[in-house]
KOLZAZA-170614 format. One record per residue (C-alpha): residue in three letters; x, y, z. Coordinates in pm, whole numbers, plus 50000, padded with zeros to 5 digits. Layout:
> ALA  X  Y  Z .
...
This chain:
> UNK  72829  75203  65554 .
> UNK  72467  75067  65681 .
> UNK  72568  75082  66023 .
> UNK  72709  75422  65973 .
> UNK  72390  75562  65795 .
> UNK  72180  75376  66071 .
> UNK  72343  75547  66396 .
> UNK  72346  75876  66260 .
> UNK  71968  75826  66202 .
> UNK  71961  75785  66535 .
> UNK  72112  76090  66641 .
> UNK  71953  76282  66434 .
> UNK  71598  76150  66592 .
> UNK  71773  76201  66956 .
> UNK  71845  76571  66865 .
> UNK  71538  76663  66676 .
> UNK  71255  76497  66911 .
> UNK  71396  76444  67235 .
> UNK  71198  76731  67360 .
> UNK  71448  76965  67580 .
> UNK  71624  77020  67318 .
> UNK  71275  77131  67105 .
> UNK  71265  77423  67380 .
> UNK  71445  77729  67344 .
> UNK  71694  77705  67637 .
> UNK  72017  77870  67552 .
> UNK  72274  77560  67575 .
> UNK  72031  77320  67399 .
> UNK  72183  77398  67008 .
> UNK  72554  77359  67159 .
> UNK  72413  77052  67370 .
> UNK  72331  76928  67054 .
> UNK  72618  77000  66825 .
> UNK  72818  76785  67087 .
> UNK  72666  76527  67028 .
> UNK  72619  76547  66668 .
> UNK  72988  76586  66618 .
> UNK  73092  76325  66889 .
> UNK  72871  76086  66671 .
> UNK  73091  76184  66354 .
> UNK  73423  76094  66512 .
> UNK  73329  75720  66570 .
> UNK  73531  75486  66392 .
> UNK  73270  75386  66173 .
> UNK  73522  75084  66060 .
> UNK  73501  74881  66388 .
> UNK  73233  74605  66418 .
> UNK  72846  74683  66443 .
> UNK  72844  74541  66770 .
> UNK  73101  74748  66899 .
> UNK  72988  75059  66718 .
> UNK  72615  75044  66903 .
> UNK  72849  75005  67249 .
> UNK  73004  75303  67202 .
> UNK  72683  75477  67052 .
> UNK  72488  75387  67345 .
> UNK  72773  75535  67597 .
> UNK  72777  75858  67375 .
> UNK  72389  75884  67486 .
> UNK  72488  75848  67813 .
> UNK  72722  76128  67769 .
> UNK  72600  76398  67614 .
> UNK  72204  76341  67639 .
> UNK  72013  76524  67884 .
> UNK  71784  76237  67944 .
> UNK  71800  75915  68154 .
> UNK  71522  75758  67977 .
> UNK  71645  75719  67671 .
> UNK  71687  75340  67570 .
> UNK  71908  75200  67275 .
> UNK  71799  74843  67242 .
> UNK  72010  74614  67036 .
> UNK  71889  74251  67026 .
> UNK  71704  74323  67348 .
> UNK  71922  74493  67562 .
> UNK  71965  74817  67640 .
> UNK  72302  74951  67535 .
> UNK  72271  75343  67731 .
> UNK  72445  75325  68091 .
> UNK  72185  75426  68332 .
> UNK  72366  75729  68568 .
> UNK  72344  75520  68909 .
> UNK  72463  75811  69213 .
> UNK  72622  75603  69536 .
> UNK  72485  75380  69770 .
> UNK  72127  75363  69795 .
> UNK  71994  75450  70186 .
> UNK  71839  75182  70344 .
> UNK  71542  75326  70443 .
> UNK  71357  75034  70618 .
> UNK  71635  75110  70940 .
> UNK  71452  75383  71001 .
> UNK  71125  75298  71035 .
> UNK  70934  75368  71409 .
> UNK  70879  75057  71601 .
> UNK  70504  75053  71525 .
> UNK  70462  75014  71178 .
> UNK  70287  74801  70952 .
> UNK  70448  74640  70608 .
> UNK  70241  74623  70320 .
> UNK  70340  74408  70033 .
> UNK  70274  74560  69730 .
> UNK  70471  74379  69457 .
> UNK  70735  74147  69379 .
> UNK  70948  74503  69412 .
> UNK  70859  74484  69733 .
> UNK  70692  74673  70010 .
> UNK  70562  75019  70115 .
> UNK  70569  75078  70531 .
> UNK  70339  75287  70742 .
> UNK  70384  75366  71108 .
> UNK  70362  75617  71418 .
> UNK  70609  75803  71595 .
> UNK  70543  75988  71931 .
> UNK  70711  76282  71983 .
> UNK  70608  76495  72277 .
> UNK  70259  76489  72264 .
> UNK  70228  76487  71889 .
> UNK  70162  76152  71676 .
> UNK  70378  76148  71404 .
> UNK  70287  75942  71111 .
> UNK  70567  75822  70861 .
> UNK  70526  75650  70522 .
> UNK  70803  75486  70348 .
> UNK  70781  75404  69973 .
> UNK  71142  75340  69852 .
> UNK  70941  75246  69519 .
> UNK  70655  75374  69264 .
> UNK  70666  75136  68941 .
> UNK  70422  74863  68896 .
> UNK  70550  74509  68846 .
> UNK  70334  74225  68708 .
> UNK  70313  74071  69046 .
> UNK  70132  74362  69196 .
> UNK  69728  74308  69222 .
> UNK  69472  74540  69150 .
> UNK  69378  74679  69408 .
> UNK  69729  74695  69613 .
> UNK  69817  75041  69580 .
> UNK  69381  75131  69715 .
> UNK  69456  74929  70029 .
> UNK  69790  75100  70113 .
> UNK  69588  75440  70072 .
> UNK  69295  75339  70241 .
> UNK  69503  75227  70533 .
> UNK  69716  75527  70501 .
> UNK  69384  75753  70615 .
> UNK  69258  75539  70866 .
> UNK  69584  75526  71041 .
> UNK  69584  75914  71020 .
> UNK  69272  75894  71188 .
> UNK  69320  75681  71472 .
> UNK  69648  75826  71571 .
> UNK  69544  76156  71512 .
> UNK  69868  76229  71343 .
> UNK  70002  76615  71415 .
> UNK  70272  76622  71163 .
> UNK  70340  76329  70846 .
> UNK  70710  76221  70722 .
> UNK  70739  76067  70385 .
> UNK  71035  75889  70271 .
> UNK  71068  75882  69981 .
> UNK  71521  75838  69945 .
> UNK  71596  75558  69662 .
> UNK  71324  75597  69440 .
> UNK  71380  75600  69112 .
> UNK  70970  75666  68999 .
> UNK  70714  75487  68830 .
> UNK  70358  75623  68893 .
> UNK  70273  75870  69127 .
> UNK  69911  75805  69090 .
> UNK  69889  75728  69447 .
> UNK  70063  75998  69597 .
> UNK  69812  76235  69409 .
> UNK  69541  76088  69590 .
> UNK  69720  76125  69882 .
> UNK  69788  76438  69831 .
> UNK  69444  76622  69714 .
> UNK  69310  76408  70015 .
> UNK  69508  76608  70238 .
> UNK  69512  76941  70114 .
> UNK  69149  76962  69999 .
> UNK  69231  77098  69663 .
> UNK  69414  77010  69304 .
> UNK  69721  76974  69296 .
> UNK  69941  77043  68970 .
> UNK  70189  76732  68850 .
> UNK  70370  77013  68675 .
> UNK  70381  77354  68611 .
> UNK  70441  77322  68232 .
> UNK  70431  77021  67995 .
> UNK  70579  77049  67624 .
> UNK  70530  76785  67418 .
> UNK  70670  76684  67064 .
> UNK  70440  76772  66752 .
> UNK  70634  76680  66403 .
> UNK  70463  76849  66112 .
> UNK  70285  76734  65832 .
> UNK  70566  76684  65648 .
> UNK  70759  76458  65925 .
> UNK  70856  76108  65826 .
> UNK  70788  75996  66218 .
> UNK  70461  76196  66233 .
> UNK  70235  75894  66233 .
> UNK  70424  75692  66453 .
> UNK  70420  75990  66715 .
> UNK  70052  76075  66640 .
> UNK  69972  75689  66695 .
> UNK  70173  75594  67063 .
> UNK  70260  75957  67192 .
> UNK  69925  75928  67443 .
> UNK  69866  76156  67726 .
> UNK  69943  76103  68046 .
> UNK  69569  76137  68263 .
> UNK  69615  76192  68634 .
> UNK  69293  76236  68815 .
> UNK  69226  76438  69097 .
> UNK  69113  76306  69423 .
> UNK  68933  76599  69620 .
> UNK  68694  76456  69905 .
> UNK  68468  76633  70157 .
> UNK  68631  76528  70426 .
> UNK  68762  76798  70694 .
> UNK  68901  76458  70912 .
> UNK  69166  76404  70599 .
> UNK  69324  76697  70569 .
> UNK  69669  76775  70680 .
> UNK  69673  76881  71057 .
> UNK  70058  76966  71090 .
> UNK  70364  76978  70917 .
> UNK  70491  76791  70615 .
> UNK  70803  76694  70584 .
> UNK  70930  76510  70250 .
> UNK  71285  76283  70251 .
> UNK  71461  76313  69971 .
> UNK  71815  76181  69817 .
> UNK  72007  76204  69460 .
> UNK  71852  75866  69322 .
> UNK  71478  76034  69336 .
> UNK  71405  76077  68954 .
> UNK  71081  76096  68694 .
> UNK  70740  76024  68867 .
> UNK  70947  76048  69189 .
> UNK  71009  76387  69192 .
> UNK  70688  76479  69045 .
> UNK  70546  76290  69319 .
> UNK  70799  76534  69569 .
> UNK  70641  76881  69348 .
> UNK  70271  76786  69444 .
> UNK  70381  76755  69839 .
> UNK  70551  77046  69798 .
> UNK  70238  77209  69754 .
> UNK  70029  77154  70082 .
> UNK  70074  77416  70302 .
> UNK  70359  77414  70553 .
> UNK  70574  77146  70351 .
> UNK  70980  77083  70350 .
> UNK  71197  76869  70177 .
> UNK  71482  76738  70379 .
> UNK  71801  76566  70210 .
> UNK  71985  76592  69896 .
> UNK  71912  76745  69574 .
> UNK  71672  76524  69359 .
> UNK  71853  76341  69008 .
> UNK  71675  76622  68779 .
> UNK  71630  76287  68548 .
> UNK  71390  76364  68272 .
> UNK  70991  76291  68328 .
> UNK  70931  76178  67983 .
> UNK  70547  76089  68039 .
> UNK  70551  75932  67703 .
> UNK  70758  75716  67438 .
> UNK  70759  75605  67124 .
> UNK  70962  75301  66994 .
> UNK  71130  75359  66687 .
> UNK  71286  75051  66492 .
> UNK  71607  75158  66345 .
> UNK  71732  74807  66219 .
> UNK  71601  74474  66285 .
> UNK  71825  74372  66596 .
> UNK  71757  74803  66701 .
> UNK  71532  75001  66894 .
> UNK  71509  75344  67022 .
> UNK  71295  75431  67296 .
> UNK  71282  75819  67330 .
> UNK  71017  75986  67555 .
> UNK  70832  76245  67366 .
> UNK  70744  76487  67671 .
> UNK  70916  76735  67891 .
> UNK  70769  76857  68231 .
> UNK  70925  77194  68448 .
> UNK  70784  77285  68759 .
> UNK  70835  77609  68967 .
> UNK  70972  77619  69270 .
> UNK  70846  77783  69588 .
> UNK  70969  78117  69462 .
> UNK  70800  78053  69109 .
> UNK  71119  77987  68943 .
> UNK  71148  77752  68680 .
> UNK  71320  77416  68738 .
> UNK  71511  77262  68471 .
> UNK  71473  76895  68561 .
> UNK  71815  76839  68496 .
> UNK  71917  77015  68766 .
> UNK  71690  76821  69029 .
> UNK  71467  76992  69288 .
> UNK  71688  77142  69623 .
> UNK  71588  77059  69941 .
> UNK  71433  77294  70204 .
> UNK  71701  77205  70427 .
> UNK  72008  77047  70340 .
> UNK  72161  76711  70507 .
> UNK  72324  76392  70393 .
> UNK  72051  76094  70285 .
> UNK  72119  75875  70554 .
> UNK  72088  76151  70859 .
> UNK  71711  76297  70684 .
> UNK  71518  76091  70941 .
> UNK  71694  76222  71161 .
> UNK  71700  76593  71058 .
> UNK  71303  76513  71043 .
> UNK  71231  76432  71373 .
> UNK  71464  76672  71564 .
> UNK  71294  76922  71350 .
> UNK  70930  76845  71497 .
> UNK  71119  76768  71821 .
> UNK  71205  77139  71847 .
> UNK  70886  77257  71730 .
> UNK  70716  77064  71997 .
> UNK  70946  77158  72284 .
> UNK  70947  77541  72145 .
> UNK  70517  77525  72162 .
> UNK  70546  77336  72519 .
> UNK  70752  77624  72616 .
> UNK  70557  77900  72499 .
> UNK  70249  77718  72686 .
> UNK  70395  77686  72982 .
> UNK  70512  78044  72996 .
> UNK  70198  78146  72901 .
> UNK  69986  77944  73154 .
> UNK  70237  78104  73417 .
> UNK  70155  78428  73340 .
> UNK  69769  78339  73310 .
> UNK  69809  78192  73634 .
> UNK  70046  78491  73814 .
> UNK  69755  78731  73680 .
> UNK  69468  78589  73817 .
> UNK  69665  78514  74188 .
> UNK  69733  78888  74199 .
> UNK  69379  78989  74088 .
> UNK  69249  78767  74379 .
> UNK  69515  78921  74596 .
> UNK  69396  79268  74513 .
> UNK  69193  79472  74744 .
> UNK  68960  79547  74444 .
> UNK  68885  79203  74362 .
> UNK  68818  79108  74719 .
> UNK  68546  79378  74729 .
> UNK  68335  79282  74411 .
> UNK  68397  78899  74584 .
> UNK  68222  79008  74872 .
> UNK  67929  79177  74672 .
């Protein structure tokens, strides 16, 4: 009977702060009623252990959020919702590029491309968390080199990979970001956050942990950083949380598309709050929901993951990338050449012409 009471606690935290489910969205109640009522048909006579299993996987099945953690003597008992084979992105890095260890999670990549007469510049980050391994100032360097490389290359257009990554902090793109566009850039467009009342049993643990998320702006004076060409953002099904916010705030410099798959839509909580249900139990449950508009100013459900600008499997979105500036470049060497022909057709026949021969002479 414990156990019983205990995991419909839980589900009844799950459904009343997990905080799409707080907004008024149509589906949310009948979201929620499945759950509630696949909850009721366990077979509360099994073993505790067994119970929290199948607890955990009814998480995984019916709640909208991949955040979500049930631990149970430290591990975490909700399947995470892996999509297929992660894209190697490091095969398709240019030739000239430089590695730059950031953690033990490994490394972020910047390099050139030429194309035409254009300097491409491509950044690879197949990862955004920190790890304990990571030093201070690790993620300043990579940006600091990120700008002077734009600078010496003079880079025309900038790729940035981001395929495989599942978030962490997108701090760094926003500095990246601002720094190239020259003006604030929004994280989201909307942010709803859970507020119990003053008559909520959970109100002071919410009021205590549930902190806000700061991200400050980077704006500089500097004409040399901003954007001089295209952007063009990879992206694949295993992009999730800071990730794709990280994707929204590209999305806003002028003359940006995403190339790939659609995103995960996987939940940006922002915040959590740890809830101990029993000793050996713990619920982590992220107490904030962001939506962001799309390029038309409709509303994204994250759920449903961001679409890309043009569609193509993860793999071939280097690919699509560059034949994409390709074409640009060999459309604008075609105009110019056309129009240098007919520059330099008009000004033989003008020399040619009897009037032009006569103002010569004078």
């Amino acid at each position: 009977m414990a156990t019983e009471h205990d995991i419909k606690k839980t589900a009844f935290i799950i459904s009343k702060y997990l905080p799409i489910w707080n907004h008024l969205y149509a589906q949310a109640e009948k979201e929620k009623e499945n759950f509630i009522q696949a909850v009721n048909q366990l077979d509360f006579n099994e073993s505790d252990d067994n119970l929290w299993k199948k607890f955990g996987c009814l998480i995984d099945q019916y709640v909208p959020d991949n955040h979500i953690m049930l631990k149970r003597n430290g591990d975490n008992l909700v399947p995470k919702k892996i999509p297929t084979t992660k894209t190697d992105i490091t095969k398709d890095l240019p030739p000239q590029h430089e590695k730059i260890h950031i953690s033990d999670k490994g490394d972020w990549y910047i390099g050139t491309k030429k194309i035409g007469e254009r300097n491409i510049g491509i950044v690879s980050m197949g990862f955004l968390s920190f790890d304990e391994s990571e030093s201070k100032d690790a993620r300043q360097k990579f940006i600091s080199r990120f700008f002077e490389l734009k600078k010496e290359n003079n880079w025309k257009d900038i790729i940035f990979d981001f395929r495989g990554n599942t978030g962490g902090d997108a701090q760094v793109i926003k500095e990246i970001a601002e720094r190239l566009a020259g003006s604030t850039l929004k994280y989201a467009s909307r942010i709803e956050a859970v507020i119990p009342d003053k008559t909520d049993p959970y109100r002071h643990i919410f009021q205590e942990k549930n902190q806000d998320t700061k991200m400050y702006s980077f704006i500089t004076d500097n004409q040399a950083e901003r954007a001089a060409g295209n952007i063009y953002v990879l992206q694949d099904s295993w992009n999730a949380s800071a990730a794709e916010g990280a994707i929204f705030m590209l999305t806003q410099l002028k003359d940006c598309k995403t190339i790939g798959e659609p995103t995960s839509g996987t939940f940006q909580s922002g915040a959590t709050v740890s809830l101990n249900i029993t000793p050996e139990t713990e619920l982590v449950i992220g107490t904030k929901y962001f939506e962001r508009e799309d390029k038309k100013g409709n509303m994204i459900e994250e759920k449903k993951g961001m679409k890309p600008d043009i569609y193509t499997k993860s793999e071939n979105a280097m690919k699509k990338a560059l034949s994409t500036i390709k074409l640009k470049e060999n459309i604008f060497l075609q105009a110019f050449s056309i129009l240098a022909q007919i520059t330099f057709n008009s000004s033989d026949k003008k020399k040619s012409s009897p009037f032009f021969k006569q103002n010569n002479q004078r």
